[in-house]
C-alpha positions as a Markdown table, in Angstrom:
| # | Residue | x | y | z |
|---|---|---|---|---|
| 1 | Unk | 92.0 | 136.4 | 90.4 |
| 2 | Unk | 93.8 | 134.6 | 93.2 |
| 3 | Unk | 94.2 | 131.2 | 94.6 |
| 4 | Unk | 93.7 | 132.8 | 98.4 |
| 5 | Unk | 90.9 | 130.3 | 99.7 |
| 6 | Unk | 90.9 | 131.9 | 103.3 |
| 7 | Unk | 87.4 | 131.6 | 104.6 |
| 8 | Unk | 86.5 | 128.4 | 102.6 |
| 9 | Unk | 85.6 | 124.9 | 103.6 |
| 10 | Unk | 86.7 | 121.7 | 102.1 |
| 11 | Unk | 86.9 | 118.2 | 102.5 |
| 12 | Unk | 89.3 | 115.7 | 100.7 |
| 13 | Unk | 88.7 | 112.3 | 100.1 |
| 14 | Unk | 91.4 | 109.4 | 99.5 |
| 15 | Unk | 94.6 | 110.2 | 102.1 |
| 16 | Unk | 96.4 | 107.2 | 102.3 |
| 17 | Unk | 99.7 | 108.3 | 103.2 |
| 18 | Unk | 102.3 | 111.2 | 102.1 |
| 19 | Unk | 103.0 | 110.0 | 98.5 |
| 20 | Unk | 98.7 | 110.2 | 98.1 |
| 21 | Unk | 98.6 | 112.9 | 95.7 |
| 22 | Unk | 95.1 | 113.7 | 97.6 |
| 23 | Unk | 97.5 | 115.1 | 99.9 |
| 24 | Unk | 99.5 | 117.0 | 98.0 |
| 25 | Unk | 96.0 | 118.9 | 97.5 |
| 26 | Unk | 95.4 | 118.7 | 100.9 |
| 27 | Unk | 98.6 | 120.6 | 101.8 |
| 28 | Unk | 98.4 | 123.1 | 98.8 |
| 29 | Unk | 94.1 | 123.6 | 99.7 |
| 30 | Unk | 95.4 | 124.4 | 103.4 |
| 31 | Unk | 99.0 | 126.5 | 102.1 |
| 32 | Unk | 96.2 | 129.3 | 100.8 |
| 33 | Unk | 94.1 | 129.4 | 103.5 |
| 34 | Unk | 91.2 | 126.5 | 103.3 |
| 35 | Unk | 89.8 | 125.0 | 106.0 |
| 36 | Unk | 90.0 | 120.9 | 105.7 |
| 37 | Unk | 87.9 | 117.8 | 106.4 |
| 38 | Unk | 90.5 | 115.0 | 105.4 |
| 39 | Unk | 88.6 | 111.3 | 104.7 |
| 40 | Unk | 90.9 | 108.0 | 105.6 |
| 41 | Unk | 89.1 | 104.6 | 104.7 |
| 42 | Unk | 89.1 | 102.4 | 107.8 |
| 43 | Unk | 90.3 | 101.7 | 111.2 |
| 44 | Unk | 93.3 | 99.9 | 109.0 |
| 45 | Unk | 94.3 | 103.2 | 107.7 |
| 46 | Unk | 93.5 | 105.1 | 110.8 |
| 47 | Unk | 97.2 | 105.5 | 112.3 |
| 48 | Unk | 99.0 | 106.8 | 109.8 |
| 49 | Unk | 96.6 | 108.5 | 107.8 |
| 50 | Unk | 95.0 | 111.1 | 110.9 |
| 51 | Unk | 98.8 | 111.4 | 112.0 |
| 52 | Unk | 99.3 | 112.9 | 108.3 |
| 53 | Unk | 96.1 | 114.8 | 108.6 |
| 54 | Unk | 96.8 | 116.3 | 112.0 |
| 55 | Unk | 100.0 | 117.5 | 110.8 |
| 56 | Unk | 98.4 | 120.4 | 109.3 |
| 57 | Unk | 97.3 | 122.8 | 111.8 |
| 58 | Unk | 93.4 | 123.5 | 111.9 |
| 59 | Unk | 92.4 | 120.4 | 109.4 |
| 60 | Unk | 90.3 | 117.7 | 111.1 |
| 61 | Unk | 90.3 | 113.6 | 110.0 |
| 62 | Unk | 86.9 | 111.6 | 109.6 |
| 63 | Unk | 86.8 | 107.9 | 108.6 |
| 64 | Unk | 85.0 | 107.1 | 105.8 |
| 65 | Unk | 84.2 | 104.2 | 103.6 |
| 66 | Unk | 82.6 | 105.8 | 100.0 |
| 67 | Unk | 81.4 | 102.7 | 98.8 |
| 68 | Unk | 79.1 | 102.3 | 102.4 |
| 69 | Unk | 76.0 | 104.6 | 101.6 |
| 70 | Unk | 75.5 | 105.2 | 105.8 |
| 71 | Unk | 79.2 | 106.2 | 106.0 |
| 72 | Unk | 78.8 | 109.1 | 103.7 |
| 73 | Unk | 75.7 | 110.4 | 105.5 |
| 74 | Unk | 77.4 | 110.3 | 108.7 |
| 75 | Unk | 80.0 | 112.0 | 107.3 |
| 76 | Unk | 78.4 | 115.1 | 105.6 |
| 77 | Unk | 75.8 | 115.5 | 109.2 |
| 78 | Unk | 79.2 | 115.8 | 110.5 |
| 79 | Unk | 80.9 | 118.1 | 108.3 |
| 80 | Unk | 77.5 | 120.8 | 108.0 |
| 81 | Unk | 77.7 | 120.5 | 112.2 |
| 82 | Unk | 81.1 | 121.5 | 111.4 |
| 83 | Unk | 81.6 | 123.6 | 109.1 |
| 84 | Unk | 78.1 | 124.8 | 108.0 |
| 85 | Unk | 79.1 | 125.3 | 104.1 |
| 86 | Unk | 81.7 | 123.8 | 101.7 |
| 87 | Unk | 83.3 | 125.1 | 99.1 |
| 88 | Unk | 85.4 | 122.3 | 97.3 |
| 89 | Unk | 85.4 | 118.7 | 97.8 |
| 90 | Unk | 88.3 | 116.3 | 96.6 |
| 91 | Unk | 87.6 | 113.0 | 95.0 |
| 92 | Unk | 91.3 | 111.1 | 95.2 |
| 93 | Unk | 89.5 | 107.6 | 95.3 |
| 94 | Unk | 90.4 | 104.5 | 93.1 |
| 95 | Unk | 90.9 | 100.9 | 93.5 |
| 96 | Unk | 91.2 | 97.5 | 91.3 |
| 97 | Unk | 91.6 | 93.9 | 92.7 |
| 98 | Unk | 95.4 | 93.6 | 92.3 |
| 99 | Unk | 94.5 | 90.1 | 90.1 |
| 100 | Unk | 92.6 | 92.6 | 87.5 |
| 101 | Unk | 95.7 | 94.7 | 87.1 |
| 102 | Unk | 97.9 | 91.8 | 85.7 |
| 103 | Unk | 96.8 | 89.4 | 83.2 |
| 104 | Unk | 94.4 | 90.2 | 79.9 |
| 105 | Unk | 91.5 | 92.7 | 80.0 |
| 106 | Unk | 89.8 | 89.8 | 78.6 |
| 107 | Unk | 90.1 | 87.7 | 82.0 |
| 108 | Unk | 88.2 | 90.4 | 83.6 |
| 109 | Unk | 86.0 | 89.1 | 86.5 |
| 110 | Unk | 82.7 | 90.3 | 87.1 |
| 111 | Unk | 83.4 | 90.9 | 90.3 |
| 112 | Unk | 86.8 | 92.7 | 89.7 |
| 113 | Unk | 84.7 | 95.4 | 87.4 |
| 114 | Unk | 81.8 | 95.8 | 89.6 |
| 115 | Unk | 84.0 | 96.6 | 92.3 |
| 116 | Unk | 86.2 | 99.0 | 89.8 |
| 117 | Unk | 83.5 | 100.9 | 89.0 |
| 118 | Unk | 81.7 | 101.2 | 92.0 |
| 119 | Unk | 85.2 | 102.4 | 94.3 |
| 120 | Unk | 86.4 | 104.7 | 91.6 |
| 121 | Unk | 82.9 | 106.1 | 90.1 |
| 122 | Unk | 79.7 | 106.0 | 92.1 |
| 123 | Unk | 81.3 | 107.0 | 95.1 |
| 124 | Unk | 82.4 | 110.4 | 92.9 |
| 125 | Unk | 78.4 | 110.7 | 92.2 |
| 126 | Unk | 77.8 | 109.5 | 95.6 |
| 127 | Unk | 80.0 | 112.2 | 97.5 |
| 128 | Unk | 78.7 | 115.1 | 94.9 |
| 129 | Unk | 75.1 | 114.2 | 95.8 |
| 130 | Unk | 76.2 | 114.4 | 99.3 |
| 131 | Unk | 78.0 | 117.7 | 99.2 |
| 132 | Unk | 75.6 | 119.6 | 97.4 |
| 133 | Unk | 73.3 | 121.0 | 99.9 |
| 134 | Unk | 76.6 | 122.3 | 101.9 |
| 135 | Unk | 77.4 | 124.2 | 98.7 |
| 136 | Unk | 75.1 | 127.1 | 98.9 |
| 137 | Unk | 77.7 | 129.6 | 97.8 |
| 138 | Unk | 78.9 | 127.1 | 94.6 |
| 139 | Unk | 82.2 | 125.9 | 94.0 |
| 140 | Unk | 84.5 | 123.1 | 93.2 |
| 141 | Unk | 84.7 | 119.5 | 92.8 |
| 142 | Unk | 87.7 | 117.9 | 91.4 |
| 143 | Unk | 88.7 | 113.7 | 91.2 |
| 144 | Unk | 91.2 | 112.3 | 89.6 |
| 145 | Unk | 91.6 | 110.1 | 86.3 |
| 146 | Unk | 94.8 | 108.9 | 83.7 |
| 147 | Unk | 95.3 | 109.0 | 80.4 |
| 148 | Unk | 94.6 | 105.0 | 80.2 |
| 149 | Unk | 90.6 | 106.6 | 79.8 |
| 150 | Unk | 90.7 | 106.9 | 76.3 |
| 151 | Unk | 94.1 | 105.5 | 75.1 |
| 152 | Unk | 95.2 | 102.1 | 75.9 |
| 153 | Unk | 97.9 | 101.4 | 78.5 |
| 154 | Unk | 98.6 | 97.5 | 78.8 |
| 155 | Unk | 97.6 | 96.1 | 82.2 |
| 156 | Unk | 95.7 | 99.2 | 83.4 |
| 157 | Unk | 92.9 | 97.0 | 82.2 |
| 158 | Unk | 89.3 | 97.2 | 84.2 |
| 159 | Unk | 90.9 | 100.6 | 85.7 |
| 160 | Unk | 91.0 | 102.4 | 82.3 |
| 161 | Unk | 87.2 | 101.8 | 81.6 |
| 162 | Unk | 86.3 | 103.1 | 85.3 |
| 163 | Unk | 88.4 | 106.3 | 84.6 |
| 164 | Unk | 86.1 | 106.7 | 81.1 |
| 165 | Unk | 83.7 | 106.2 | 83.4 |
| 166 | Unk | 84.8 | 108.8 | 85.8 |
| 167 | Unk | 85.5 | 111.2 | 83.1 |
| 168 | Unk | 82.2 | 110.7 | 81.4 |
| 169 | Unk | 80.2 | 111.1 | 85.2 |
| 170 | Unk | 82.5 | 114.6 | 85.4 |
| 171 | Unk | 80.6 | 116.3 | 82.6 |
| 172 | Unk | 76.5 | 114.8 | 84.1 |
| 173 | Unk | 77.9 | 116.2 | 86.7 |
| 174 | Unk | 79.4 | 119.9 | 85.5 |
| 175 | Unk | 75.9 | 120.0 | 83.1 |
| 176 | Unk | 73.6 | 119.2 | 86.2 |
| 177 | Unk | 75.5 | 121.2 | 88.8 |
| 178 | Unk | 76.5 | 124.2 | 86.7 |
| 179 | Unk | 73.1 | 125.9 | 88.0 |
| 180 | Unk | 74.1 | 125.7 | 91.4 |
| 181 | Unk | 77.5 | 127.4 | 90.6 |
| 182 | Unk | 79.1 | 124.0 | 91.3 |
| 183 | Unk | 82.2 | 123.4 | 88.6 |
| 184 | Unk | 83.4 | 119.7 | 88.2 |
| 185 | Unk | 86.7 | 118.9 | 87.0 |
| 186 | Unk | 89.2 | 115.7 | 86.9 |
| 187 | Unk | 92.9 | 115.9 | 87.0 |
| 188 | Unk | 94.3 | 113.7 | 84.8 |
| 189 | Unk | 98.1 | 113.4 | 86.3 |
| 190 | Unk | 101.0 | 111.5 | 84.8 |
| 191 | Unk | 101.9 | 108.3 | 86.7 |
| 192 | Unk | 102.8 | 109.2 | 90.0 |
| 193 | Unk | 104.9 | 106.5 | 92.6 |
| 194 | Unk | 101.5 | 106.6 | 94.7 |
| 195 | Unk | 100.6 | 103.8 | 97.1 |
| 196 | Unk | 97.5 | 102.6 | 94.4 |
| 197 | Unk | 100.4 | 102.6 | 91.7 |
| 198 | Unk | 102.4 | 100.1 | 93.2 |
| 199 | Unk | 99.7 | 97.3 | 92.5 |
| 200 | Unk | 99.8 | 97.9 | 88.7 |
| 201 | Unk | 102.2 | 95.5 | 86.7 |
| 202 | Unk | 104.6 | 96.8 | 84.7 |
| 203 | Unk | 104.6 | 100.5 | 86.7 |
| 204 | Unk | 108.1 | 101.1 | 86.0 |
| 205 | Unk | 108.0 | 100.6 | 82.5 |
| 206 | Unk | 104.8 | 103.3 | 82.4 |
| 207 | Unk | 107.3 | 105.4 | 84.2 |
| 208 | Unk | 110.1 | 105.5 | 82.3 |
| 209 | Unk | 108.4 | 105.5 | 79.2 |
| 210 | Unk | 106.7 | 108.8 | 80.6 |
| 211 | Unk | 110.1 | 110.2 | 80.8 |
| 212 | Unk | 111.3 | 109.4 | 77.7 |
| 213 | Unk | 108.5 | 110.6 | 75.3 |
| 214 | Unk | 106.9 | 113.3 | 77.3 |
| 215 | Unk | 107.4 | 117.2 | 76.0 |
| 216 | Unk | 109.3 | 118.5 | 78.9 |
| 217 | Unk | 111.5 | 115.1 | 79.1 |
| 218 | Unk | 110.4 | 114.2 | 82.5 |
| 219 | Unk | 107.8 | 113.1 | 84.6 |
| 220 | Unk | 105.3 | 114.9 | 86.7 |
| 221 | Unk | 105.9 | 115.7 | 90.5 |
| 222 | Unk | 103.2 | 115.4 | 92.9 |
| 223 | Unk | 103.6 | 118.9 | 93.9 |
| 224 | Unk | 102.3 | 120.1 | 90.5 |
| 225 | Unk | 99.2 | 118.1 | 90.9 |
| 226 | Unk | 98.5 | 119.6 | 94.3 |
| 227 | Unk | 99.0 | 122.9 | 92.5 |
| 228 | Unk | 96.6 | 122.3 | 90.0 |
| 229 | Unk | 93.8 | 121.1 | 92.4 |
| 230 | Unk | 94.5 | 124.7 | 93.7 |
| 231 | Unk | 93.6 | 126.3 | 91.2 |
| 232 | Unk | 90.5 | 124.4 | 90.0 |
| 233 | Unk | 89.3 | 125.3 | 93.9 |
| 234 | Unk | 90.2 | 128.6 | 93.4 |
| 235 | Unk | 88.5 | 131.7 | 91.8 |
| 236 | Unk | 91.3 | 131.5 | 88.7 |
| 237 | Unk | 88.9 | 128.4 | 87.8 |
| 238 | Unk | 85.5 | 130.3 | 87.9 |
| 239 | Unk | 84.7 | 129.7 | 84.3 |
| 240 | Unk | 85.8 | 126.1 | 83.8 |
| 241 | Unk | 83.5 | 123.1 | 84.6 |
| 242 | Unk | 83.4 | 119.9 | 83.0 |
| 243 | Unk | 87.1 | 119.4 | 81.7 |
| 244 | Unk | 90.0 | 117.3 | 81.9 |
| 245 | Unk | 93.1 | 119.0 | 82.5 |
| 246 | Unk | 96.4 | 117.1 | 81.5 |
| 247 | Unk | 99.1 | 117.5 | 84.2 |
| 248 | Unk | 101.5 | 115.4 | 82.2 |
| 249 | Unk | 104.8 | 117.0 | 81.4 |
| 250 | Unk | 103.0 | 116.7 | 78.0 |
| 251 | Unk | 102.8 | 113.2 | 77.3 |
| 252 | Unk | 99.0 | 112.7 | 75.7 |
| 253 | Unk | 99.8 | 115.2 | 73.3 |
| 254 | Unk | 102.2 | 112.3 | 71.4 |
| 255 | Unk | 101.4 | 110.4 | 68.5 |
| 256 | Unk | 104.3 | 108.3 | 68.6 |
């Protein structure tokens, strides 16, 4: 088995800008071969972002909002036009209100969860249900999640029960799809200095307590997570579906 994923289609959501680690998949997806659909939000995102995207030769940028039900249609009459089949999609999509990310989970809005939950979990269900009738030939879907899921990690608040939420959508999703010869997988990466990071309090304290207690005495590089979304997209993966697989230098395995 081989990660050489020449003659297969995918499309990657959540590029925000080169520290996204939806484009560190992006670049590793296109280093072995895979033709790319690369998502930006909104016409706020637009410059940078299809710059970025248009940096890698062949891989073509789309706008599209995954919490706008018309935006996601468009998208996918667009990519079978395209492309005709997928093989992988990327699901690199999360977001808070800053405010929830600060003070007590207990202060949680309403507003501030159903938000949560609807950017960083629907739209996974959303996309997949979009997606599936361009996998004919199976495949891969992988999104991302964080350790925060089932452990706590102060002030990740609201965002910790949308990555349960995430994780528990991943295996509906692996059990319902599996007949298609569809796997679904999340990443769950060690904190990475990503633009989504930035609006968590107390980042730098997550980071260097990452360093400290983690196995291998360091944190994770991007690079390995765009590594690791090769793989699940490639044929090394074909019998895993369902799963969460730790990209952490080690760190959830610690008690204390």
């Amino acid at each position: 088995m081989s990660a050489d994923l020449q003659g297969r289609n995918g499309v990657v959501f959540g590029v925000a800008n080169k520290r996204s680690i939806a484009w560190s998949i992006a670049q590793g997806l296109h280093g072995a071969g895979m033709k790319l659909a690369i998502t930006y939000q909104n016409e706020r995102l637009e410059q940078e972002a299809k710059d970025l995207i248009l940096s890698l030769p062949g891989a073509e940028a789309y706008m599209c909002d995954v919490t706008k039900d018309d935006e996601i249609a468009r998208l996918f009459e667009q990519l079978k036009e395209r492309y005709g089949k997928l093989h992988t999609l990327v699901h690199s999509v999360a977001y808070a209100p800053a405010d929830e990310l600060k003070g007590d989970f207990l202060n949680t809005s309403r507003e501030g969860f159903r938000v949560a939950l609807d950017v960083s979990v629907y739209s996974l269900i959303a996309v997949a249900r979009a997606a599936v009738p361009l996998m004919t030939e199976g495949g891969s879907m992988i999104t991302m999640t964080y350790y925060a899921s089932e452990k706590v990690v102060p002030r990740y608040n609201v965002m910790a029960v949308a990555k349960a939420g995430l994780e528990c959508s991943v295996r509906y999703l692996a059990y319902e799809l599996g007949k298609e010869r569809i796997r679904v997988n999340a990443i769950s990466a060690g904190p990475i200095k990503t633009l989504a990071a930035r609006g968590i309090a107390g980042f730098g304290d997550m980071l260097r307590e990452h360093e400290e207690r983690a196995p291998l005495g360091r944190r994770v590089e991007v690079e390995e997570i765009g590594s690791t979304g090769v793989f699940l997209a490639s044929d090394a993966a074909s019998g895993i579906t369902g799963e969460v697989l730790y990209v952490d230098c080690g760190y959830n395995i610690m008690g204390f």
